[in-house]
N, C-alpha and C positions, 0 to 999 in steps of 0.2 A: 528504444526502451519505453513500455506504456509509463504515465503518468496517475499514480493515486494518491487521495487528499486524505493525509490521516484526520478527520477531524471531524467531528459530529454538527459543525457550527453551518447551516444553510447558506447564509450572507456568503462567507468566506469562500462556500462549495460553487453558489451561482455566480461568484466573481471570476473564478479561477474557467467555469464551465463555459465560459461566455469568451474565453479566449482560447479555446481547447487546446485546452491543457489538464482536461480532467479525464483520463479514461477508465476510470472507476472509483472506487470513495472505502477505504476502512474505517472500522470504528471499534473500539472495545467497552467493556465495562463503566474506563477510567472516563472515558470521552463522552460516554453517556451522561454520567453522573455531575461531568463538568459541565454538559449544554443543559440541566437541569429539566431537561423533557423526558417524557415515558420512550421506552424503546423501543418500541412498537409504532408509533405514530411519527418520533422522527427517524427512522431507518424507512418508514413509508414513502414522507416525503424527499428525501434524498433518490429514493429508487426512483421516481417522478418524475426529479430532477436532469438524473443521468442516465444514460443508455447503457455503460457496464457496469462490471460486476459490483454491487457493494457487501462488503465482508460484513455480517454481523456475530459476533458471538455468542456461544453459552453460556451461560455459568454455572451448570452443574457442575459435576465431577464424577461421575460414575455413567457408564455407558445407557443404561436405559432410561435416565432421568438426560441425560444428554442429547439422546436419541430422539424424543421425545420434543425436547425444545430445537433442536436442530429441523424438526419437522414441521413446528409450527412457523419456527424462522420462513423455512423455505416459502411458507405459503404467501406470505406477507409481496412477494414481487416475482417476476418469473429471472430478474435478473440480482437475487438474492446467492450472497456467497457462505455458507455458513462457517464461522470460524471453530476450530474446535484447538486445545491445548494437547501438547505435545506428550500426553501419557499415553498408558496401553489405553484407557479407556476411550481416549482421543481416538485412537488410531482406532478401533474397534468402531466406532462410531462413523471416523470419515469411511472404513470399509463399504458401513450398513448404506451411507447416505448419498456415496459413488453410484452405489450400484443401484442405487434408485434414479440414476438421472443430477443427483443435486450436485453444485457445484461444492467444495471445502478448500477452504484457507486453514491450513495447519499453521500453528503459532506457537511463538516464544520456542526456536529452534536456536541453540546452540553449538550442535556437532555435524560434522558430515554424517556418523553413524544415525545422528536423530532426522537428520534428510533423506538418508536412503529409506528404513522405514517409512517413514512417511511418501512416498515414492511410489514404495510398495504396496502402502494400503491405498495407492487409486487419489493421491490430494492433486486438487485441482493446482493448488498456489502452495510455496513453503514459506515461510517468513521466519529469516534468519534475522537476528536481534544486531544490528551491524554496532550502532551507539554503545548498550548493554557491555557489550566486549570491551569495546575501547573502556568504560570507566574500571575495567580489572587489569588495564595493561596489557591485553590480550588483542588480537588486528581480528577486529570484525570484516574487512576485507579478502582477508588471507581465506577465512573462511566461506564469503560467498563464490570467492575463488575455487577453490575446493570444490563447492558442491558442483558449480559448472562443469569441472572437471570430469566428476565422479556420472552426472546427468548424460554430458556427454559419450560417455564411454560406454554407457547402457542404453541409450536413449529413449529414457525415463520422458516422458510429455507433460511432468509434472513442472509449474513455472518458479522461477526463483524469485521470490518478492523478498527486494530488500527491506526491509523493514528498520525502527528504530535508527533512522537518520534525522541526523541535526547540525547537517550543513551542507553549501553548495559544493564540499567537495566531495564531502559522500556520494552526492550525485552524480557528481565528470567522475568518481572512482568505479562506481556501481555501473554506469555505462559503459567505462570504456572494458569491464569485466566481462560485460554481456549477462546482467541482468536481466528477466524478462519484461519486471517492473521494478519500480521503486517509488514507496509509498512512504510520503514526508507531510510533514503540517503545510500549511500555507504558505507561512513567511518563509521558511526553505525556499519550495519552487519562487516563490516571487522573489527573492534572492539573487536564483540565479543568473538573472539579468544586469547586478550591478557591474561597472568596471569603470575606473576613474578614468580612463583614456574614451570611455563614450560620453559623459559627460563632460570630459576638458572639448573632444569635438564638437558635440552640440553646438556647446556656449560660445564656440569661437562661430560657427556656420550662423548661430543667430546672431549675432553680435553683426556679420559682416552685412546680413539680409537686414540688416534696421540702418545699417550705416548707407546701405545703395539704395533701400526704398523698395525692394523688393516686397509685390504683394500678390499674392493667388487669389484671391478674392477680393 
């Protein structure tokens, strides 16, 4: 399962990049707004950064002003993903911008039926909301389950990006599902390293290496 950094913050990106563990980078609106940079300049520098895909969005809402900015996105890097939102006009747009060559990250997906559309119109990446669901009491799992499913049985080359995860076990669940990716904030993946039986080891292996005088160097 690739690994992507939801997060518009650089530090965080060359930290995680530096232990590859980054195979691409999303970004939205919210993330832009947050890292308090123009989007254009840092969507540049992150493409710089990394070798895959990074997702940048729209924000129109109607297909030719969509179109439009999805075009100018793409120019920005050869390894630009451009994200587009889960309406007709979305989908109208990822059609135009497939068949030009551009990669699209379709977003804020809810159903199988808004996966297979999307599917259909040519998306590069789907991004099912897995978090989103769970706060309705609804298994955002069940659903990326599903669309595997549904992918597999036509076999659609369209990837499933888990999206909207917020914790390590989203992660072991999205994998063991067979997600293509799944795209988490920072502290997620760095997360998923904790386990109190590695540090009760550690402590005991150092503890006996200072007691014998053990030195590598």
């Amino acid at each position: 399962m690739k690994f992507f950094v939801d997060t518009a913050d650089i530090d965080a990106i060359a930290e995680l990049n530096d232990t590859g563990m980054v195979d691409g980078v999303t970004t939205n609106p919210s993330l832009i707004a947050k890292s308090g940079r123009d989007i254009l300049e840092v969507t540049k520098e992150i493409c710089d950064l990394v070798d895959g895909p990074v997702s940048a969005e729209v924000v129109a809402v109607d297909h030719e002003e969509m179109l439009a900015e999805g075009r100018h996105l793409a120019k920005i890097a050869d390894n630009i993903c451009v994200k587009v939102p889960l309406t007709w006009a979305g989908l109208k747009t990822c059609k135009a911008l497939s068949d030009e060559g551009t990669k699209v990250n379709v977003t804020l997906c809810f159903s199988v039926n808004q996966a297979l559309l999307a599917a259909k119109a040519g998306a590069t990446f789907i991004s099912p909301f897995i978090g989103r669901l769970d706060d309705l009491n609804l298994d955002g799992m069940e659903l990326i389950q599903d669309i595997r499913t549904m992918y597999d049985n036509y076999g659609f080359e369209t990837e499933i990006l888990a999206a909207s995860i917020r914790s390590a076990n989203h992660m072991k669940e999205a994998a063991l599902i067979g997600a293509d990716v799944a795209t988490a904030p920072p502290g997620v993946i760095k997360g998923m390293i904790n386990h109190v039986l590695t540090d009760k080891g550690l402590d005991g292996f150092l503890a006996d290496a200072k007691k014998a005088g053990i030195k590598i160097l």
